[in-house]
C-alpha positions as CSV (number, residue, x, y, z in Angstrom):
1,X,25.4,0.6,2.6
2,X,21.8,-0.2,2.6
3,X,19.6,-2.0,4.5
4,X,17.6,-4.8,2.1
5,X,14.7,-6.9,3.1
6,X,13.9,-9.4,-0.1
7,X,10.8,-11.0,0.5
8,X,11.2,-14.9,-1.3
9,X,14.7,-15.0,-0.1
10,X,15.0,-18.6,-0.4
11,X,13.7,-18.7,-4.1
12,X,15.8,-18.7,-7.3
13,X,16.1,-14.8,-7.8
14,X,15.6,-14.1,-4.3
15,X,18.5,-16.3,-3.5
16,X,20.6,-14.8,-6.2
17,X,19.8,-11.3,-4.7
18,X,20.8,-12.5,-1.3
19,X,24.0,-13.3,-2.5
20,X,24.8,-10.2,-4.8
21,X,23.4,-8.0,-1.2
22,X,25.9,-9.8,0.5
23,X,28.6,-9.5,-1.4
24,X,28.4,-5.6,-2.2
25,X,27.9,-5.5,1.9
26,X,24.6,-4.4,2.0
27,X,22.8,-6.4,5.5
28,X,20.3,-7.9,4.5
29,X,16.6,-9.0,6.4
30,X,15.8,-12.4,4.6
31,X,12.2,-12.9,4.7
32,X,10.6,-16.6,3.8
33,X,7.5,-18.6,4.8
34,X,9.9,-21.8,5.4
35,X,13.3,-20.1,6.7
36,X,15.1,-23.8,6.8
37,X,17.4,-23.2,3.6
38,X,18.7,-19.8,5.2
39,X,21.6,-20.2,7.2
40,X,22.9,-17.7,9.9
41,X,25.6,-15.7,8.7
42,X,27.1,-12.6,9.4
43,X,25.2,-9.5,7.3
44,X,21.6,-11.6,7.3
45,X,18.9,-11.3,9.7
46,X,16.6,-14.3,9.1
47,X,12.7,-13.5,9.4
48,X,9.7,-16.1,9.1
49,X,7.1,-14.5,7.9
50,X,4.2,-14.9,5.6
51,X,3.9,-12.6,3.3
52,X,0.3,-12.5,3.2
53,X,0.1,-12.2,6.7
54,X,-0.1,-8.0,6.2
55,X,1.1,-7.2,10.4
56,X,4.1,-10.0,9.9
57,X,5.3,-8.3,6.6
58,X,5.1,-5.3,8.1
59,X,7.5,-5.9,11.1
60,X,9.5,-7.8,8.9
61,X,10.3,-5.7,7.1
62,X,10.5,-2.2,9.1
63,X,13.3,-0.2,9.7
64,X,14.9,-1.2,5.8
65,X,15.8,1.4,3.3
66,X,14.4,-1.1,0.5
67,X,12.2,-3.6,0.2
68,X,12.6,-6.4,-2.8
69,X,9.9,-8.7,-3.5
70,X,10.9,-11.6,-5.0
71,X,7.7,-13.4,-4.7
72,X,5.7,-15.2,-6.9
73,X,2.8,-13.1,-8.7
74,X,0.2,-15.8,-8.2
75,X,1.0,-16.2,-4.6
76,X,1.6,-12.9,-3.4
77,X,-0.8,-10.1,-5.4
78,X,0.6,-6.2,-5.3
79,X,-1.7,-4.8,-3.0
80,X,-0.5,-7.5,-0.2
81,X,3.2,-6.1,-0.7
82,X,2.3,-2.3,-1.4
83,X,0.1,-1.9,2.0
84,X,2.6,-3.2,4.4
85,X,5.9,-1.7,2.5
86,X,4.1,1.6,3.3
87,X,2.8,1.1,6.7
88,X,6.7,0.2,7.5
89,X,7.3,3.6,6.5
90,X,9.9,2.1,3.7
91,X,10.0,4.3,0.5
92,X,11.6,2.1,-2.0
93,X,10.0,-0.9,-3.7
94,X,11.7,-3.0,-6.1
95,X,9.8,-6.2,-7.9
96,X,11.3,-9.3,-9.6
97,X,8.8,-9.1,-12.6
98,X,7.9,-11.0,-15.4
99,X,8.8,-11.4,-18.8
100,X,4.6,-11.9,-20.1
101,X,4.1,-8.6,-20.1
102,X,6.9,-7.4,-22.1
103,X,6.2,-5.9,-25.7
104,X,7.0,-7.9,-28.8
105,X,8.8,-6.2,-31.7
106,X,6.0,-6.5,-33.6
107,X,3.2,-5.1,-30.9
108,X,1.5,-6.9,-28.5
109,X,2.9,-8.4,-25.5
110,X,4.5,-11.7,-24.8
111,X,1.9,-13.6,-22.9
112,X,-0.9,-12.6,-25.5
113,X,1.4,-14.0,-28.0
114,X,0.5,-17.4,-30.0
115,X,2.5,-20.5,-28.3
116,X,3.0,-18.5,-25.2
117,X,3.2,-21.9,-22.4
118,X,0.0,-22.5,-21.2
119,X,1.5,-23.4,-18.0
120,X,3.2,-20.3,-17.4
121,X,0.1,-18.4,-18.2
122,X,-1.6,-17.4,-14.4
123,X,1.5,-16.5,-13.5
124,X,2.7,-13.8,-16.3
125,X,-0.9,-12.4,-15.7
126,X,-0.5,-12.4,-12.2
127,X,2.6,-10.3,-13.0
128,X,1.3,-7.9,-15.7
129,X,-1.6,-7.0,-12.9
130,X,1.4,-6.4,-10.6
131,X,2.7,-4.2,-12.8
132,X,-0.4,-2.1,-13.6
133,X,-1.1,-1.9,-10.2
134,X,2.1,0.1,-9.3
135,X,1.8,2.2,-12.3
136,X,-0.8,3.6,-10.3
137,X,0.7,3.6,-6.9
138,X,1.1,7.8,-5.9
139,X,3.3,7.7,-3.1
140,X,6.2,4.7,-3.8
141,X,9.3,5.2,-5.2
142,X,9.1,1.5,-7.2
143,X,10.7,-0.2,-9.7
144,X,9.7,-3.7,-11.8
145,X,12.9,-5.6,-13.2
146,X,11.7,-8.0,-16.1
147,X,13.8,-10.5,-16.9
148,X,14.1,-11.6,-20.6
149,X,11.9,-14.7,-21.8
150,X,14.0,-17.3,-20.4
151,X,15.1,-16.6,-16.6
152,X,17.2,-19.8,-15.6
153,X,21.0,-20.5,-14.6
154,X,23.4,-19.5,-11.8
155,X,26.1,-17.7,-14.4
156,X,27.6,-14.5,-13.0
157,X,28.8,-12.6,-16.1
158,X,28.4,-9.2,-15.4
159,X,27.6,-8.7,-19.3
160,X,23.7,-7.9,-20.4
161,X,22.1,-5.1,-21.9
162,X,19.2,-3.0,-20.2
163,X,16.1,-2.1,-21.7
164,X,12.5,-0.3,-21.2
165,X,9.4,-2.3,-21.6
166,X,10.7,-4.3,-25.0
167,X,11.4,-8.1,-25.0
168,X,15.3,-8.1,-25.4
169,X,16.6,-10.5,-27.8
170,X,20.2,-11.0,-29.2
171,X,21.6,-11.6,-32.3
172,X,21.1,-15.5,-32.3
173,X,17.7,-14.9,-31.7
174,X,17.2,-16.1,-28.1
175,X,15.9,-14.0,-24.9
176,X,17.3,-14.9,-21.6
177,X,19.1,-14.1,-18.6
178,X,20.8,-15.9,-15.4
179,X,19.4,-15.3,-11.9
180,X,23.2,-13.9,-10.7
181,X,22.8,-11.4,-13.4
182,X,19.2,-10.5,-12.7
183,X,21.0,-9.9,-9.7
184,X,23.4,-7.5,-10.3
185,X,21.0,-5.4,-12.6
186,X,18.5,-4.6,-9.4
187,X,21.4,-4.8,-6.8
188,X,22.8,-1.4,-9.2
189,X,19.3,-0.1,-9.4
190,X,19.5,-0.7,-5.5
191,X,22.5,1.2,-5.2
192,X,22.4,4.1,-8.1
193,X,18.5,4.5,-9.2
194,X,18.0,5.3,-12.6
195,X,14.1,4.0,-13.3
196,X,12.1,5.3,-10.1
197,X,8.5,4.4,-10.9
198,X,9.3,2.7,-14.2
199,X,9.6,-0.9,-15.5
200,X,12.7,-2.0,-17.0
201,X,14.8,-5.2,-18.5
202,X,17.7,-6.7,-17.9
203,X,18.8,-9.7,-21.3
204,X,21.8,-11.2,-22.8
């Protein structure tokens, strides 16, 4: 079993990646700026820590065979994750990404696509800048899970496909995922590693 830190362990994924830890019985160090929604329980060491707060990060985060980030792009930029992961001397990074920077079957990628959400916009660049940023990272062993279009829901099916760095979109023409299957798809990569310094995505 492994020891986990997830940094954002109180938000939607990171939650859902606390949970699918747990229950594989990996211990996990849950990391947060506002630690009030984590409860003590057995297998989860709680940490408050900001995560742009490089020395904090660092401590939090030593002595764990993986590090996943969970983060928000716009808050929390790759080079405030990459320095401290390898001070900590921790080899393996893994990233909740972003569906924005995706390809489109017809070229080009999903944020730079006509009707992509305005709102959602600094955030899928954020993300696409994290990505680029680790493509050139030497010494990590990382990975980026994207998550289809829409990443939403508590569902645990245990059914979805896997793909590279194309938008996945089933037959009725929708894109999504559920945060509990997110889940599963890094908590595997966690476990049996099969894109070390790649992006990939998980989709219905």
């Amino acid at each position: 079993m492994s020891k986990i830190a997830i940094i954002g362990a109180t938000g939607r994924a990171g939650s859902q990646l606390l949970e699918e830890a747990l229950r594989r019985g990996h211990t996990v160090t849950a990391i947060a700026r506002n630690t009030d929604k984590l409860a003590v329980r057995p297998g989860v060491t709680v940490k408050q820590a900001d995560a742009l707060d490089a020395e904090a990060l660092q401590q939090a985060i030593s002595g764990s065979d993986v590090v996943i980030s969970a983060a928000h792009f716009s808050t929390l930029p790759a080079s405030a994750v990459i320095g401290p992961v390898k001070k900590a001397g921790v080899k393996r990074l893994l990233v909740v990404g972003g569906a924005g920077s995706l390809l489109l079957p017809g070229g080009g990628r999903v944020i730079d696509s006509e009707g992509f959400p305005a709102e959602y916009k600094a955030e899928a660049s954020a993300g696409a800048d994290f990505l680029e940023t680790l493509r050139q990272e030497k010494e990590l062993d990382w990975t980026f899970l994207s998550p289809s279009a829409l990443f939403d829901g508590t569902e645990r099916t245990g059914k979805f496909r896997l793909g590279k760095d194309d938008l996945l979109v089933s037959s009725d023409g929708t894109s999504s995922i559920s945060f509990a299957d997110f889940a599963i798809a890094m908590l595997d990569e966690v476990e049996d590693p099969k894109h070390p310094r790649q992006r990939f995505t998980v989709g219905y």
